[in-house]
Structure formats: structure tokens, C-alpha cells
N, C-alpha and C positions, 0 to 999 in steps of 0.2 A: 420541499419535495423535489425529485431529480427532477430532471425535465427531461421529458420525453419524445419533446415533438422533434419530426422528422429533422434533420439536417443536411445540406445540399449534400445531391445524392449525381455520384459520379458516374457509375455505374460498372458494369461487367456483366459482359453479352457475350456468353461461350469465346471467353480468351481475349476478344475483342474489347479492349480497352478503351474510354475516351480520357479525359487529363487526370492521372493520378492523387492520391490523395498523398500532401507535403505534410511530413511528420516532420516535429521537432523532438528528441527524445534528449530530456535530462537524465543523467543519468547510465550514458550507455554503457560503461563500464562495469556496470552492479548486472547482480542476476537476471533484471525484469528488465536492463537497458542489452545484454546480450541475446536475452530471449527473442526480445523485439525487433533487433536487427535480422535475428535468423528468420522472422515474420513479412519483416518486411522485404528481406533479399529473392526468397522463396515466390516473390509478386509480384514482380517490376514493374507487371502493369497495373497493376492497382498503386500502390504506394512506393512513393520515393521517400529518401531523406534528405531533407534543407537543412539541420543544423544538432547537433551536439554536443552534449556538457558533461562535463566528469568529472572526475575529486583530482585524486595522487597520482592515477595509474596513466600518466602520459604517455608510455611504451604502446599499452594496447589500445589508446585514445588514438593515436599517432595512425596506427595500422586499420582501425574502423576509419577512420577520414579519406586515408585513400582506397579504401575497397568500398567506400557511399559518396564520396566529392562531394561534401555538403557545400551550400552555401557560409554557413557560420559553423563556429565554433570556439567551445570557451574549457577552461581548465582551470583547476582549482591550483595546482603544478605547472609552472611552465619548464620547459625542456628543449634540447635542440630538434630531437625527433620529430616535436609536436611541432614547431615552426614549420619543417621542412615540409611535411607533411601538407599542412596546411598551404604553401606558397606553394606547392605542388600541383594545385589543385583549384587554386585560387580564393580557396577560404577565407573568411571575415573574421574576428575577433570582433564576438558576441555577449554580452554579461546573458546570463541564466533569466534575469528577470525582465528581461527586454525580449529573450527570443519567440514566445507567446504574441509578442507583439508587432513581432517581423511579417510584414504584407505577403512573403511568401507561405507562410505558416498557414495549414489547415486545421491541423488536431496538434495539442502539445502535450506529450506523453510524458506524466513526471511518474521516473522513477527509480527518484532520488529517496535516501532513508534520513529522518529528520525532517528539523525546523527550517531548514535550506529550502524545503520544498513549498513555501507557504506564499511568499512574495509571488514566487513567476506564477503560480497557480492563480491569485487573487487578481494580477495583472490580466492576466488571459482571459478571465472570464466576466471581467468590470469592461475588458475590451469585445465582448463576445465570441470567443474562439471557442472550442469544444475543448474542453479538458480531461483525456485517458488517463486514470488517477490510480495509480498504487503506493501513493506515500500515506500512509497510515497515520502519521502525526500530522499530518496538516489536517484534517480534519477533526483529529481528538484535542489539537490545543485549538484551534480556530473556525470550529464547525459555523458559528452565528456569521463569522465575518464570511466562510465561502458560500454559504448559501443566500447572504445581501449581496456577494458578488455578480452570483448568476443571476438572480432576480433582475440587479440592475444593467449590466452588462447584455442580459438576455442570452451567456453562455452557457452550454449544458455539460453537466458531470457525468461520465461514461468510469463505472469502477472495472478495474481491472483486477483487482484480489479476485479468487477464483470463489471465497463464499460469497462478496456481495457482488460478484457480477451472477451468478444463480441467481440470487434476490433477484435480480435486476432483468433480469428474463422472466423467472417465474411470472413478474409483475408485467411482462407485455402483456397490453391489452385488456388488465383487469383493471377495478374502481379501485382508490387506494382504501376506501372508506370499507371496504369489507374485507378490508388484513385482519386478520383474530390475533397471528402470533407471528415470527419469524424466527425461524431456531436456526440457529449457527451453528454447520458441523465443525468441531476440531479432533483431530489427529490423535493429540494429546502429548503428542511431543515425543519426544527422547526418550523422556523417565516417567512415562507415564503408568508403570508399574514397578515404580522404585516407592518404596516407603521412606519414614523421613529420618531415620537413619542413615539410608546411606542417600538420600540426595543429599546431607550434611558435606558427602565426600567428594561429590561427582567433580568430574574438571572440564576444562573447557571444548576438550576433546571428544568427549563424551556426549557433550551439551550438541556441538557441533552436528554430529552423526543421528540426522532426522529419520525415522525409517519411514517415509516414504515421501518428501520433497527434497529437494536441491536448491536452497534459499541462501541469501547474502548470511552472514554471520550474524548481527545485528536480529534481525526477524528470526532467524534460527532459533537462537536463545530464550527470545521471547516467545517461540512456540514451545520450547523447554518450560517456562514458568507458568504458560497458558496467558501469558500479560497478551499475548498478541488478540486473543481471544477475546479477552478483557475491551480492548483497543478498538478491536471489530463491532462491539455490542454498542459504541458510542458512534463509532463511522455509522453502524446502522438507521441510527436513531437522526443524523444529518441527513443521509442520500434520500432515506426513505420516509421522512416525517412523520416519526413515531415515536412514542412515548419509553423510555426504556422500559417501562414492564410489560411491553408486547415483544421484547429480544429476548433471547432464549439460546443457551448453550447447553449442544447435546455435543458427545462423544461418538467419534467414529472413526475408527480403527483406519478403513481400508483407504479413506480420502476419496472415496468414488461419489457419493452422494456430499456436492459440493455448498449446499442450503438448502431450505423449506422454508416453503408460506403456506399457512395457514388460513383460510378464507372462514367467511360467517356460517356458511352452511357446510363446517365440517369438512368440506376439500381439503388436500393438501395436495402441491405441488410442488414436484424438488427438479432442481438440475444433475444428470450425471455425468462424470466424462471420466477419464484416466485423467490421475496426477499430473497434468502438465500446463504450465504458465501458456502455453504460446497460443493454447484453448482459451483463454479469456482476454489474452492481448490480441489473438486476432478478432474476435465479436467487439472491444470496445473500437478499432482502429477502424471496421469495417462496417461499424453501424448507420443506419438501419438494417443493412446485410449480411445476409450471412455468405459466405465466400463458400466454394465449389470448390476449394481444394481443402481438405482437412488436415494441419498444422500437427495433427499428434497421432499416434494408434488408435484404431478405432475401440472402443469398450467391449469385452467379450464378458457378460454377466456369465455366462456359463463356466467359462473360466477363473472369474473373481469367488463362485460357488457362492458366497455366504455375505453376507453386510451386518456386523455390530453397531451397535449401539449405547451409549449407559449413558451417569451420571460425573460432569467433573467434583472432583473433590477440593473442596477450598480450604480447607485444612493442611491439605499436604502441597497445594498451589495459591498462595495467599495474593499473589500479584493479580490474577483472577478477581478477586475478591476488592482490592485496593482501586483498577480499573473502575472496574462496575460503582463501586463507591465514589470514585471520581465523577464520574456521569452523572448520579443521580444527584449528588453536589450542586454539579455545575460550574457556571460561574469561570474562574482562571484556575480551578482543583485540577481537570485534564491537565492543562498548558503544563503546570508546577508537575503533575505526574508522569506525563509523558518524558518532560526535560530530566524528572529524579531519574527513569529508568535507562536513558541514553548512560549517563552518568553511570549508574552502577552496573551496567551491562558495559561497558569499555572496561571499569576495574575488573568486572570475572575476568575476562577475556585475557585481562592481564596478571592474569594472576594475583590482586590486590584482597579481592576479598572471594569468600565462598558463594557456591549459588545459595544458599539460602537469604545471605544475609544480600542480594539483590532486594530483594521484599522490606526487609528493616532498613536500610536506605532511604526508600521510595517510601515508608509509610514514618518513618521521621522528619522526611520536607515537606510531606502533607500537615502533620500535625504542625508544624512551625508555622505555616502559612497565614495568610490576614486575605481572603478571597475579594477582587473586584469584580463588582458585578456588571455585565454588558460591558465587558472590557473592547477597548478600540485597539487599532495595528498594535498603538505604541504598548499599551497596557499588555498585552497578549506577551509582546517582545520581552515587556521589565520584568513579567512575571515566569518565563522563559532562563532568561538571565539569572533570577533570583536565584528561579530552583536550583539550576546549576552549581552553584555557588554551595546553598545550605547545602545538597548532596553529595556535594564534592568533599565537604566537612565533614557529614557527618559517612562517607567511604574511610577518608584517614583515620577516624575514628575506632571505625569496625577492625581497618587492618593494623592498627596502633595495639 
């Protein structure tokens, strides 16, 4: 179950600030790591930044270090820019999975996309630190080991995706024992009324072009195939300790109605807000509270006029379908699915193979597979690895 209880609580008293809350954010160069900076900059007196992590992009790594003067910072790239920067300002060289664990660190915001994200998250919250979580794979290949983390650690998961931080509001304050259902809205992607003809065609370009988010490339695609959907129903099933046949995906167009829970007696309660990340990165940064300045446009229902709804189709979105099957599995089926879909979402992107054949990828390293059950760090890693591997084969395969 998340864990709910209150965590020290800094405060904000009309402007009045007492010691800010120290972020660590992995990640800052991706979409949910810029978001967050513009969250956190917008608030000086509530939140600072101690430390930063990023892949390749040491140019714009370089230029966030010296408009935040973290204490650390690490790079996946090293570069003269990022040096300078850093001695600029007197930054540390930090590994990603230590920074959670820095005495300066308050909340450590991952987000990072991938199995990158699985260590520094496990470390933080075996250490008790609160963990702002928007890495999607860390919890679909290792949901058992992050929630023996927090247990033992006694640190709490705060989601930042915008359907299960809904969840995750909806459930202030309620028993968990009288959840009925939890439907997850999705968007539906790109080609969500492309038939399968022509998603046989579509290109990356296309895939790319959400209409109505602004996401890294990676989670783009996979709201293209609905996999992220998929991905979602299994995160669900960790944060909120529920059975996957209480998760539930509905379709919805506008992205305004961000989740629903369902209670015993027929309630339902949803969160709504306008499409925008920096609405659930600032509720998980600012929890227990909620902040007095609002991070997005306000919601005008009168404006949006109308809210859809329907059914996905798993016929013309099989990765939906392969997900969900991974979950009810278990066992290292996520770990092995999640790593097929990195894997064949780099080749679309490269032009290697089609979107469709993202799906026959992913559902060939599943069928290969030999499942461990109650897999530990290592096991979670080898089968991580493997998939890799068998996917990466059977890509050459597809575009051979």
C-alpha cells in the first residue's frame, strides 16, 4: 500500500517561508526533470535544488547547474561545459544512486525513463527518504522489491504521473478496503483512430505528435501503442495494493479527468485539472500540501464543453493487452516486458522496425522467457538483461 502518513512538514505561511524542501531530481534534462525545475524555481521559498542527474544532454545539464547551484551532480556525458559549470558553483560529482542518500536530500524526484531508475529509488527509500516517482519501469519490473523498500526503510512513494497521482488524491482520507474499482483514463494516443492498416504505416514522426501532452519520446510512443496504459495498470496495482482486476482502463479524449476510484457504496471520485505535468509534480513535491500558487491554468469546464469517454481496443493496441498479461503473470513477465518494449521502441524511433511490429518484439521475448518467481535485485537485473538481449534479436529479425 503507498504510505500515507504525514511527512515532515515545512511549511508556507502567506509567502513566509521556514527551511525549504531539498530536492534531488534525476533526471532534469527529460520532460518531468524540466517540468520540475520550472516548479521548483517558480518557489524558492518552499523548494531548493541540492543535486542533479542526466543522460547525454551535458549542454542543457551544464546551464540548469548554474541557474539551481546544486550541491551534486552527476552525468551520464561528461563534457567541458558540465565541468565548468559545476566548479562554478562548487558542485560535487555524485552517482544517481547515492544522491537519495545525501543528508542534504529531502524528496528524491526520479525522473528518469527506464531501469536506470530502480537502484537510486530502492536506495532512498530502504534509507527512508520520500520518493516523487515518475519512472514507470521501476515499478513494473520491481514493484515487490519497491514496496519491501518502503516497508523497511519506512520511506513513502509520492506518484507523480498525472493518472496515479489522481488515484492518489482521490484516496486522501478514504479506507483502502472500500476501493471497488480504479479506472485509468488514457488519451489514447496519436493513432487512436487510425485503423490497422494504416498504423501498419505510421512513422515516428507521427507517433511523436500527442494531441494533447508534451512527453519525453520514449512514454510518447508508448502512449501511441497504449503500452504506457498497460504499464500504468501494473504501477497501479503496487502504489495502491490492489489486485489487477480492480484496474480498469477507460478512454478519454480530452486528458481533463486525470483517474477514478470507485468506492463500495457506488461513489466515484476523479481528479480534474488541465493537461499539465507540473500539476502533479507540484502535489507530490509539496505533500502533505497543497501550495497557493497554481503551477498551471486554471480548468474552465465551461470551456472544455464536453468530456468522452469509451472503450480501448486491444486488437488494434496489442501492447495494452501484452502489459496487462505481464501483470497478471507476474513473477520477472513485467521486468522481461518492460526491457522488450525499451528495446523495440529505440528501433521504431530509428527507423528499424514498424510500429506494429513494437508488439511482436515484446510478445516474442515474453514467449521465450523461463519466469523467476520472487525474483531478488540480482534476478530482476539478469532478467532485465536477458530480455534485452532475446529482443534485440528478435528486432533484427523483424527488420531483416
Amino acid at each position: 500500500m503507498l504510505r500515507l502518513s504525514p511527512v515532515p512538514h515545512y511549511g508556507y505561511d502567506g509567502g513566509v517561508s521556514t527551511a525549504p524542501v531539498r530536492v534531488a531530481v534525476l533526471g532534469s534534462t527529460g520532460s518531468i526533470g524540466r517540468q520540475a525545475l520550472d516548479v521548483i524555481q517558480k518557489l524558492p521559498e518552499r523548494f531548493t535544488v541540492v543535486a542533479l542527474a542526466a543522460g547525454r544532454n551535458a549542454p542543457l545539464l551544464a546551464r540548469q547547474i548554474a541557474a539551481c547551484r546544486p550541491l551534486y551532480a552527476w552525468a551520464e556525458a561528461d563534457a567541458p561545459e558540465l565541468r565548468d559549470a559545476m566548479a562554478s558553483c562548487g558542485a560535487r560529482w555524485l552517482g544517481m544512486d547515492e544522491m537519495g542518500l545525501a543528508p542534504e536530500v529531502d524528496v528524491l524526484l526520479v525522473g528518469t525513463a527506464g531501469a536506470v531508475g530502480l537502484q537510486p529509488t530502492l536506495a532512498a527509500l530502504n534509507a527512508g527518504r520520500p520518493v516523487a516517482i515518475a519512472n514507470k519501469e521501476v515499478l513494473v519490473m520491481a514493484g515487490h522489491l519497491v514496496r519491501r523498500a518502503m516497508l523497511a526503510g519506512g520511506g513513502d512513494l509520492r506518484p507523480v504521473d498525472s493518472e496515479h497521482s489522481a488515484i492518489w488524491q482521490c484516496l486522501w482520507g478514504e479506507e483502502r478496503h472500500e476501493v471497488r474499482r480504479i479506472l485509468l483514463t488514457a488519451s489514447g494516443g496519436a493513432f487512436r483512430d487510425l485503423d490497422l492498416a494504416a498504423l501498419a504505416a505510421v512513422t515516428p514522426e507521427q507517433a511523436l505528435n500527442h494531441p494533447t501532452w508534451k512527453m519525453g519520446a520514449k512514454i510518447t510512443v508508448d502512449s501511441a501503442s497504449l503500452m504506457n496504459k498497460g504499464m500504468e495498470t501494473i504501477e497501479a496495482t503496487w502504489l495502491f495494493d490492489v489486485p489487477m482486476e480492480k484496474v480498469e482502463v477507460v478512454l478519454h479524449r480530452e486528458s481533463i479527468v486525470h483517474s477514478l476510484v470507485e468506492f463500495s457504496d457506488g461513489s466515484v471520485k476523479a481528479q480534474l485539472g488541465v493537461p499539465d505535468m507540473r500539476l502533479p509534480i507540484q502535489c507530490a513535491l509539496a505533500y502533505p500540501e497543497r501550495m497557493p500558487v497554481p503551477p498551471a491554468p486554471p480548468l474552465d469546464l465551461a470551456a472544455v464543453g464536453a468530456l468522452h469517454f469509451g472503450t480501448p481496443d486491444v486488437e488494434r493496441f496489442p501492447c495494452l493487452r501484452l502489459a496487462i498479461e505481464s501483470g497478471r503473470r507476474g513473477d520477472t513477465f513485467p521486468a522481461v516486458m518492460a526491457a522488450a518494449d525499451e528495446v523495440a521502441v529505440e528501433r521504431f524511433l530509428a527507423r528499424e522496425i514498424g510500429f506494429l511490429d513494437i508488439a511482436a518484439v515484446i510478445e516474442a521475448t515474453l514467449e521465450k522467457h523461463e519466469p523467476l518467481a520472487d525474483a531478488d535485485l540480482e534476478g530482476v537485473l539478469a532478467a532485465d538483461t536477458w530480455a534485452r538481449q532475446v529482443a534485440a534479436r528478435a528486432a533484427a529479425g523483424v527488420a531483416g
